[in-house]
C-alpha positions in Angstrom: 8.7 -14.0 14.2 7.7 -11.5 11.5 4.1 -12.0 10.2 4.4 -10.1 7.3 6.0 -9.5 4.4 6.5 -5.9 2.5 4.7 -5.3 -0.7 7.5 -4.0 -2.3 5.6 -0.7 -2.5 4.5 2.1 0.0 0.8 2.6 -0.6 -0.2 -1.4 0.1 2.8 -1.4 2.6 0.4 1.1 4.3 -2.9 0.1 3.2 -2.0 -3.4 4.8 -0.4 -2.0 8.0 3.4 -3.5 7.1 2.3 -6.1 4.5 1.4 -9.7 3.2 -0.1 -11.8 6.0 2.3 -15.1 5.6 0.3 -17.9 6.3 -3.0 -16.8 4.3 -4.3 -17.0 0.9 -4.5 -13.0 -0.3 -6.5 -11.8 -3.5 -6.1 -9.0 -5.3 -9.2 -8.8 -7.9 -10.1 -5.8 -10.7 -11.3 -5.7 -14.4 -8.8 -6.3 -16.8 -5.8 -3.9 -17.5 -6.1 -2.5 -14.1 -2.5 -3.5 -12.6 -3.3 -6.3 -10.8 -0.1 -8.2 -12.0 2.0 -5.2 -10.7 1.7 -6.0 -7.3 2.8 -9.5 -8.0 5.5 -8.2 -9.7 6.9 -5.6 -7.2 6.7 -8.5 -4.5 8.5 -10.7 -6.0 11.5 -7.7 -7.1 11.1 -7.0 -3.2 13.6 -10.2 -2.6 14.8 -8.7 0.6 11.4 -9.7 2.2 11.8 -13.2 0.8 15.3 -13.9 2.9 16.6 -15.1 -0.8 14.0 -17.8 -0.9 12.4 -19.4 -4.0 9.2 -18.3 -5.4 6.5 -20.4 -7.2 5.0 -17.9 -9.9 2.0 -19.9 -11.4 1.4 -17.6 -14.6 -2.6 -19.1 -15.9 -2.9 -16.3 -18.2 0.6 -15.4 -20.0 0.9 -12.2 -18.1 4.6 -12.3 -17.3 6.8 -9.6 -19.3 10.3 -9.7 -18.9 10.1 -6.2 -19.8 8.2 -4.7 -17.4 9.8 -6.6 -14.4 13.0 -5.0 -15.6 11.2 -1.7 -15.1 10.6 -2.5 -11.5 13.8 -4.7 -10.7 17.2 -3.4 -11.0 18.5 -7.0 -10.0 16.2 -9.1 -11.8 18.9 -11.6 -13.5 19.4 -12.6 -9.9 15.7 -12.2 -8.5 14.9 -15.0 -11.8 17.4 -17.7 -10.8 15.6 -18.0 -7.3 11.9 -18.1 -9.2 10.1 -21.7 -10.8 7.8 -20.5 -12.9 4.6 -23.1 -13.7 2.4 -22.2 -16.8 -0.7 -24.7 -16.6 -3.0 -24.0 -19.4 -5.7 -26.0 -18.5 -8.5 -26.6 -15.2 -6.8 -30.3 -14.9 -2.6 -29.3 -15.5 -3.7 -26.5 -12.5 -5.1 -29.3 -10.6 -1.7 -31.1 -10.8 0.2 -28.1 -10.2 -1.1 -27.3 -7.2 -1.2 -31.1 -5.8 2.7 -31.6 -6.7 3.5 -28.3 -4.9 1.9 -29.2 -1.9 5.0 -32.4 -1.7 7.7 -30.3 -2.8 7.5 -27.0 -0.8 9.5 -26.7 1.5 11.2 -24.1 3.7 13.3 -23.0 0.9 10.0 -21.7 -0.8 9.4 -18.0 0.5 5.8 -17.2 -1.5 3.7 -18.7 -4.2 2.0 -16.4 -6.2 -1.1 -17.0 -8.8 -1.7 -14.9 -11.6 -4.8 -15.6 -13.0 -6.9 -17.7 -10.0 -10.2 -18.4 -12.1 -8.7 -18.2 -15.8 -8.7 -21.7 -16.3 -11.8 -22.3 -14.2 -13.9 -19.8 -16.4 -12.5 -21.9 -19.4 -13.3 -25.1 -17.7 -17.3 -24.0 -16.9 -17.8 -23.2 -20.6 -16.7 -26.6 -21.4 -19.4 -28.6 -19.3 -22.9 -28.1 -17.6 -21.5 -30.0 -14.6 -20.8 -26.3 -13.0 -21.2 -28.1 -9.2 -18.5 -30.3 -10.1 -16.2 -27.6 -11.3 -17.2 -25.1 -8.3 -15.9 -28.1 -6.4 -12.7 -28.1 -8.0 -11.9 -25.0 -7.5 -12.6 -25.2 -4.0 -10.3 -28.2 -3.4 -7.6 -26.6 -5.1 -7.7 -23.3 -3.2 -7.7 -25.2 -0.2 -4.4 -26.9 -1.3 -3.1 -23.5 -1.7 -4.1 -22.7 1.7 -2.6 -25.9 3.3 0.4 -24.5 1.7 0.5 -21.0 3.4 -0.3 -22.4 6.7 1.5 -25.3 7.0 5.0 -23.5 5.3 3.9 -20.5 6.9 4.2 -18.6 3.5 1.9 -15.8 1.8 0.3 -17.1 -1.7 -1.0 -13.9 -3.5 -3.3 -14.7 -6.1 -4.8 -12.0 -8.9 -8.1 -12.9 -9.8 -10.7 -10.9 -12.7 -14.5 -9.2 -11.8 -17.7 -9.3 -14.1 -20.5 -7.6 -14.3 -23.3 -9.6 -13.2 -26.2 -8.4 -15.5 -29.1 -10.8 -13.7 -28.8 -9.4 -9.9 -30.8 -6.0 -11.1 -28.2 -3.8 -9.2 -27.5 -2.5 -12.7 -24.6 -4.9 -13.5 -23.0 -4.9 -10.0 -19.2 -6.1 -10.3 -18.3 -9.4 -8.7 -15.2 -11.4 -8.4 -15.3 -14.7 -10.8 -15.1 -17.7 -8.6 -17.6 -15.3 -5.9 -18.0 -16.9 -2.7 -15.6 -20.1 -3.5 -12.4 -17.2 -3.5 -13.9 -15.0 -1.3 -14.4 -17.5 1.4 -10.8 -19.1 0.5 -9.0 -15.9 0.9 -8.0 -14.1 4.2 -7.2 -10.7 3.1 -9.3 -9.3 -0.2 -8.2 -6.3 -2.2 -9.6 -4.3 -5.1 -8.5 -2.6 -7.1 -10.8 0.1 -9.9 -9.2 2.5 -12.4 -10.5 5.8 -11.6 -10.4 9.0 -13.8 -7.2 9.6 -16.0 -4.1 7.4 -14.2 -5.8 7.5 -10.8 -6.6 4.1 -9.5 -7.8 3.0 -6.2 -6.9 -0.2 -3.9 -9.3 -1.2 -1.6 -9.0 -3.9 1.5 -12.1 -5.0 1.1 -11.6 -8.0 3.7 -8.7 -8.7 6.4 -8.6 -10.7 9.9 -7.8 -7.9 11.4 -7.6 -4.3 9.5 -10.7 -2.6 8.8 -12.2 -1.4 5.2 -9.8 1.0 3.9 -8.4 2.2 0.5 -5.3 3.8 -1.3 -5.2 5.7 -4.1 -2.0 5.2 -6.9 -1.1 5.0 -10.5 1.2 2.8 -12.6 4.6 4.4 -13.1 7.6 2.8 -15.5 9.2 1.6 -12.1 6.0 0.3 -10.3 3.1 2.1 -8.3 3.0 5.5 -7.2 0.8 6.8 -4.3 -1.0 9.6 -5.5 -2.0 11.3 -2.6 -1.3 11.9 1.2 -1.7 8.7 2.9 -3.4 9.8 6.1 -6.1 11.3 4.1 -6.9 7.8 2.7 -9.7 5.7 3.7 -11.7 8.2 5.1 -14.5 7.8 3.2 -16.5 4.8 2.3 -16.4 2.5 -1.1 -17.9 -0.6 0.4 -19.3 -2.7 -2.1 -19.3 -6.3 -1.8 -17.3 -8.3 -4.5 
């Protein structure tokens, strides 16, 4: 039985040795505007890998455009009749997403995918001082998202933002919102950093069973484009903890 799924594109096809791990929660974290939604995008055009299932496309943040999945799927009137999209626009409506999903999936369901993991929980912390009860939330919902992908054996890819955390005094060291609650949540962690002009840079920064590596691409009308050769990539080191 295959245990991955393709990305829909070359350089994270190769930067994750054939694909999305199916029965993990994988994030794929970086500042605003840096193309983390692409790779959402290209695997859900990459229906082939899904057998023609449905996809769950849980959108926190309003970053779907019909106009650029066009760009990157010839087919996408028929890729769209085989997606539910859920919009929740609130901590508690996520809660209840997640919860009703874990009923309904079933084998028909090839991926879930989360754009926008800690969008609602960042909105939900500046609403209260309770932040232990919120951290807790999160964590109980991620863990329903995990159920999910092990018990359906199914890959849920998630998007997720970084900040610059200003009180470590490591000169405003990036870190992924959510920190340890997503990182200990997801199997397979990826980040991705714009570089100089177009150049950006993916980097596993976690797997079960790749080591630290990274890919370097930019963000073409049809999708992402690998930049340079590939077996020159991940030669050199860019470890930095999220």
């Amino acid at each position: 039985m295959e245990t991955r799924i393709g990305t829909g594109c070359e350089a994270m096809d190769w930067l994750l040795e054939g694909g999305y791990e199916k029965d993990v929660l994988t994030t794929v974290y970086g500042a605003p505007g840096v193309g983390k939604t692409n790779f959402l995008l290209l695997a859900l055009a990459n229906s082939a890998a899904l057998a023609k299932k449905k996809v769950v496309y849980i959108d926190t943040e309003g970053n779907f455009s019909l106009a650029r999945f066009k760009q990157v799927c010839p087919d996408y009137e028929d890729v769209l009749k085989r997606v539910v999209f859920l919009r929740p626009t609130t901590f508690e409506e996520q809660r209840a997403a997640f919860d009703k999903l874990r009923k309904i999936v079933t084998e028909k369901v090839g991926a879930i995918m989360l754009d926008g993991a800690a969008m609602l929980y960042r909105l939900e912390l500046g609403k209260t001082k309770d932040v232990y009860s919120v951290n807790r939330e999160l964590g109980i919902q991620l863990s329903m998202l995990t159920e999910i992908a092990r018990k359906q054996q199914i890959p849920v890819l998630v998007t997720n933002q970084v900040y610059a955390d200003i009180d470590s005094g490591e000169n405003g060291r990036t870190k992924m919102v959510g920190g340890d609650i997503l990182r200990y949540a997801s199997k397979c962690l990826i980040e991705v950093k714009r570089l100089a002009g177009d150049k950006r840079v993916a980097i596993l920064r976690k797997h079960r069973s790749l080591p630290e590596k990274h890919v370097f691409f930019k963000i073409t009308d049809s999708g992402v484009e690998q930049i340079e050769d590939l077996s020159e990539k991940g030669k050199s080191s860019t470890r930095e903890e999220p």
